[in-house]
C-alpha positions in Angstrom: -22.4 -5.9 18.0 -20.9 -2.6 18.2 -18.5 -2.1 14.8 -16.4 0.8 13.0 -16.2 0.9 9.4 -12.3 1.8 7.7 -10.2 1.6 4.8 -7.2 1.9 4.2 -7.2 3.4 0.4 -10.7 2.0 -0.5 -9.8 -1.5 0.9 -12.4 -1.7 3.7 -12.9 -3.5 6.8 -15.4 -4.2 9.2 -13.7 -3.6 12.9 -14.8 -4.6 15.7 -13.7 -4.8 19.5 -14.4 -7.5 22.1 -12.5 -9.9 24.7 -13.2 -13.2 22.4 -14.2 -13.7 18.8 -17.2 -15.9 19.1 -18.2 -19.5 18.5 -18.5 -19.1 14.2 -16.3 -15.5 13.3 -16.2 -16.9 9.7 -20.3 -17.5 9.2 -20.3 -13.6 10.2 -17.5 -12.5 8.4 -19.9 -13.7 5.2 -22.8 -12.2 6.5 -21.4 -8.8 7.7 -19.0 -8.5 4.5 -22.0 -9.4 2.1 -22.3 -5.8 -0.1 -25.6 -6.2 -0.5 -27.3 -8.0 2.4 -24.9 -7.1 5.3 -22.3 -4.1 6.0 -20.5 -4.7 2.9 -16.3 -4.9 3.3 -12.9 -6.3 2.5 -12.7 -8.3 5.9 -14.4 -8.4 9.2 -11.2 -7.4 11.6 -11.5 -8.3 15.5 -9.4 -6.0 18.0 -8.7 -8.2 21.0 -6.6 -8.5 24.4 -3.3 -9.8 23.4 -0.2 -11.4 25.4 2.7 -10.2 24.5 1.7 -6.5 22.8 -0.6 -4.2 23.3 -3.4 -5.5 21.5 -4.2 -8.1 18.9 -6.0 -8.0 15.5 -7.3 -11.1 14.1 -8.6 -10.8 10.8 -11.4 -12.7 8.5 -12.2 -12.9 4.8 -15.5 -12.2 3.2 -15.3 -15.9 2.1 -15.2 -16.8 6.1 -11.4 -17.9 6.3 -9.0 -16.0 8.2 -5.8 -14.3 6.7 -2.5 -14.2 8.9 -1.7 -10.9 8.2 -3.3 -7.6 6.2 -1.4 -4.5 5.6 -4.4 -1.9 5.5 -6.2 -3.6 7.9 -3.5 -3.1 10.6 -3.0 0.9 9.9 -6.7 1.0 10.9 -6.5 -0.4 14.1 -3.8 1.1 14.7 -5.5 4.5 13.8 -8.6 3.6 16.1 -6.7 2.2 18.6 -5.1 5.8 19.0 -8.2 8.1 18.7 -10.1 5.8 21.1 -7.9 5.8 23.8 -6.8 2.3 23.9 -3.5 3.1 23.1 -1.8 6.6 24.0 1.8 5.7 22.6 2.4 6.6 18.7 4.6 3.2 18.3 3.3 0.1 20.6 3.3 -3.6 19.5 0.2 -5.3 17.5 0.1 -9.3 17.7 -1.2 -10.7 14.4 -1.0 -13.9 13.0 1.7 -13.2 11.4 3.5 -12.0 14.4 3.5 -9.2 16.9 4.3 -5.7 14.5 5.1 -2.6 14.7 2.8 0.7 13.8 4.1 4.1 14.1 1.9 6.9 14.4 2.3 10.6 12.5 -0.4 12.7 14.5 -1.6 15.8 13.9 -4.0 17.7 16.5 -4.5 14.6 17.8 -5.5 12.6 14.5 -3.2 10.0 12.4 -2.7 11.1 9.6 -0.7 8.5 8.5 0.5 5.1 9.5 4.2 3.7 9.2 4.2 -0.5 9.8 7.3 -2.4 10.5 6.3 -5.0 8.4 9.6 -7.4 9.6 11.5 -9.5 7.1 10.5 -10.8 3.9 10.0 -14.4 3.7 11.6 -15.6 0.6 12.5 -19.6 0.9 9.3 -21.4 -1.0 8.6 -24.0 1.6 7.9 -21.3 4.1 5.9 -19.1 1.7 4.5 -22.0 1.3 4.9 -23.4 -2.5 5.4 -26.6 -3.6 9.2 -27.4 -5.0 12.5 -27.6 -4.4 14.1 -25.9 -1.5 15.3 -22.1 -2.5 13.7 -18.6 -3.9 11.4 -18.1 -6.0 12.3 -15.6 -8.6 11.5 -14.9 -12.0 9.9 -18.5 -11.9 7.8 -20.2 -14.8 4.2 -21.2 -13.5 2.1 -23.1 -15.9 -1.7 -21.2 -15.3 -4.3 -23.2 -17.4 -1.8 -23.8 -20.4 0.2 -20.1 -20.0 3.3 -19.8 -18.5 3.4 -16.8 -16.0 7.2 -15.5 -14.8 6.5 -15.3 -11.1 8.0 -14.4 -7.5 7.2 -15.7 -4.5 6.8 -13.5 -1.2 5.5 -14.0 2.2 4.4 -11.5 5.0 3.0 -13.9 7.2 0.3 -14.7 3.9 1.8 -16.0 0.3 2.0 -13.6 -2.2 2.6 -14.2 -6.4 4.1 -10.7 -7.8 3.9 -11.7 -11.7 5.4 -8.2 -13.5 3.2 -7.1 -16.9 4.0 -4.1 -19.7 0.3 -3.2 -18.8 -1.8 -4.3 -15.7 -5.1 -2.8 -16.9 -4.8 -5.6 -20.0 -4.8 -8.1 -17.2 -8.3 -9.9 -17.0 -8.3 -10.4 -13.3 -11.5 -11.8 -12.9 -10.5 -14.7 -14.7 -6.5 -15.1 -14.1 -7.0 -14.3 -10.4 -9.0 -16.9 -8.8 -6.9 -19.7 -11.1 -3.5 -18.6 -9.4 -4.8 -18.4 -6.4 -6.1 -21.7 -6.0 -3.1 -23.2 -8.1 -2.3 -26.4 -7.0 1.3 -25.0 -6.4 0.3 -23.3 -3.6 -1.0 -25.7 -0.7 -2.5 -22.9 1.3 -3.7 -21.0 -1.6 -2.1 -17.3 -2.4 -2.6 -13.2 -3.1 -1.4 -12.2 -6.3 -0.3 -9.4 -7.8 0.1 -7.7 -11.2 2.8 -5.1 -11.2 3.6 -2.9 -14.0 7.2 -1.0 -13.6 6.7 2.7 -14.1 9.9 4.0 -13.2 12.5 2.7 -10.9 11.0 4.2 -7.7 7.3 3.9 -8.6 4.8 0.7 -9.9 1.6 0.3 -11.2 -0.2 -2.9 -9.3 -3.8 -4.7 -9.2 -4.0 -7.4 -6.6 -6.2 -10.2 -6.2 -6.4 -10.7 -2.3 -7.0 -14.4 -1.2 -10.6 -15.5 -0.1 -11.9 -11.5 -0.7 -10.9 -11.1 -4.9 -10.0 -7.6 -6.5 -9.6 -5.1 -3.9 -8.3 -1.7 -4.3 -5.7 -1.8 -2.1 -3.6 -4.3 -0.2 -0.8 -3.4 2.2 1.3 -7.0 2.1 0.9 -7.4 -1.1 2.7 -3.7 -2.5 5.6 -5.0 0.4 5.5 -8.1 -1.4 5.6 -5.9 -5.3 8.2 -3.6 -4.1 10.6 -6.5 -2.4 10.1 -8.5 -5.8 10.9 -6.0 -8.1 13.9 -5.2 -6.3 14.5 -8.9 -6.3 14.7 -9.2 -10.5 16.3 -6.1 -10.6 13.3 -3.8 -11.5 12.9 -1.1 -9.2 15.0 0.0 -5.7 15.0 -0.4 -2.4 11.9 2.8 -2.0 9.2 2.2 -4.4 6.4 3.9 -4.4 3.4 1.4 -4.8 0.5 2.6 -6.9 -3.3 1.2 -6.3 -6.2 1.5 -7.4 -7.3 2.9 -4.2 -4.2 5.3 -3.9 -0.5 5.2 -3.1 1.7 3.3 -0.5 5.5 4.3 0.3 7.5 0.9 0.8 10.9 0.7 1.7 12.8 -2.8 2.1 15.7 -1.4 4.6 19.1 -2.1 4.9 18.1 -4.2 8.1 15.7 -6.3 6.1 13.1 -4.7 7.5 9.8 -3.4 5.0 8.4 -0.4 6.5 5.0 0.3 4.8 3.7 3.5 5.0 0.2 5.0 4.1 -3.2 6.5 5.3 -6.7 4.8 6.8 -9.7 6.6 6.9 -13.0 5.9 9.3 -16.4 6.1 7.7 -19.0 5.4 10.0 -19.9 3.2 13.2 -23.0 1.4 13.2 -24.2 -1.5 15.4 -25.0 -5.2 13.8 -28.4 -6.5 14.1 -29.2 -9.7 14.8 -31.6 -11.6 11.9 -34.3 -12.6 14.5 -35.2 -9.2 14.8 -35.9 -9.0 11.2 -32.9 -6.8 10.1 -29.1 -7.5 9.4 -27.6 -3.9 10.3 -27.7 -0.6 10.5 -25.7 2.0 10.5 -25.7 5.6 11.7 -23.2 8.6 10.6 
């Protein structure tokens, strides 16, 4: 299997192009993201025909589940889609399980540069999220997590996300926290969550724990999902600037109700997987 490896801001993906997916995409997604005995990476990603856009992304956890939707993940394909040919248009439509998207393209000398996603509108009533409780938002929210109460917000990009706002995210033991929220019984389909520390009105500070991958660098839904929740209680505006520990992402929650995410994504190598009855798992070639 022919593959591409990206990140978008240090979150990393294994992408790969084909007409199907195979009989068992999560058994390889475990394999091929494995850092030390496969490829190592964030997600195994799928580029595929689509029906009603121009492509389609499908996209699976190192844990072998599959996520609806990934922001950094999409600027990708969308970058490789361009400098491969199978797109020539800068904008053209991406189906995801989340829905078919948006990207925009800013090329120079016929690179991207940088990607610009019309991430749609926020999803903000908790059934749909989904969370467990009465109809209406979540916001500002008490969450009992293993006898501490948490303030949360609930947000939804196509995959559940719970912003909790901190004085100081690095205090934060994610390790621990992480994996308890996002298997909290409140959420029936688990959920991403992030920590978000307000800098200033147009810039935050956020660590994310990602659903079935843990602490990535970076995650694309879940700074829309910080910057739409901090505008939500009142924190920061409309533009945030989102900062990771991979590097920054420009949001903007529009006057159309519309998140446009903007940011970079960055190939590192193709290689070509191996199969293990030859002995080997991978390998990889500059």
């Amino acid at each position: 299997m022919q593959f591409i490896k990206m990140h978008g801001l240090g979150n990393d993906f294994v992408i790969t192009v084909g007409e199907s997916i195979g009989p068992d995409p999560g058994e390889l997604a475990r394999r091929i993201c494995d850092r030390h005995f496969g490829v190592g990476a964030d997600g195994l990603v799928f580029i595929l025909p689509a029906e009603s856009a121009d492509l389609q992304m499908r996209i699976f956890n190192p844990d072998g589940s599959e996520a609806e939707m990934c922001g950094n993940a999409i600027r990708c394909v969308a970058k490789y889609a361009f400098e491969s040919g199978m797109v020539e248009r800068t904008e053209f439509r991406m189906e995801t399980g989340a829905g078919v998207l948006s990207p925009r393209l800013f090329v120079e000398a016929g690179l991207v540069k940088e990607v610009e996603v019309d991430m749609g509108r926020p999803v903000l009533e908790r059934e749909r999220i989904p969370m467990q409780g009465p109809p209406g938002r979540v916001i500002n929210e008490p969450l009992d997590v293993a006898g501490e109460a948490y303030r949360i917000t609930a947000v939804s990009f196509g995959n559940p996300h719970c912003v909790v706002f901190v004085t100081d995210v690095s205090a934060i033991n994610l390790p621990v926290v992480g994996p308890v929220i996002e298997n909290h019984p409140a959420f029936p389909r688990r959920t991403n969550v992030e920590f978000v520390q307000v800098l200033s009105p147009d810039s935050t500070q956020v660590r994310v724990w990602e659903r079935g991958a843990g602490e990535t660098l970076a995650c694309g839904t879940g700074a829309c999902a910080a910057a739409v929740a901090g505008f939500l209680n009142g924190l920061t505006g409309r533009r945030v600037l989102v900062r990771l520990p991979g590097g920054d992402l420009s949001i903007f929650w529009a006057e159309d109700d519309h998140v446009y995410m903007t940011g970079p994504a960055v190939a590192v190598f193709e290689g070509r997987w191996i199969s293990e009855v030859r002995g080997r798992k991978s390998e990889a070639k500059n």
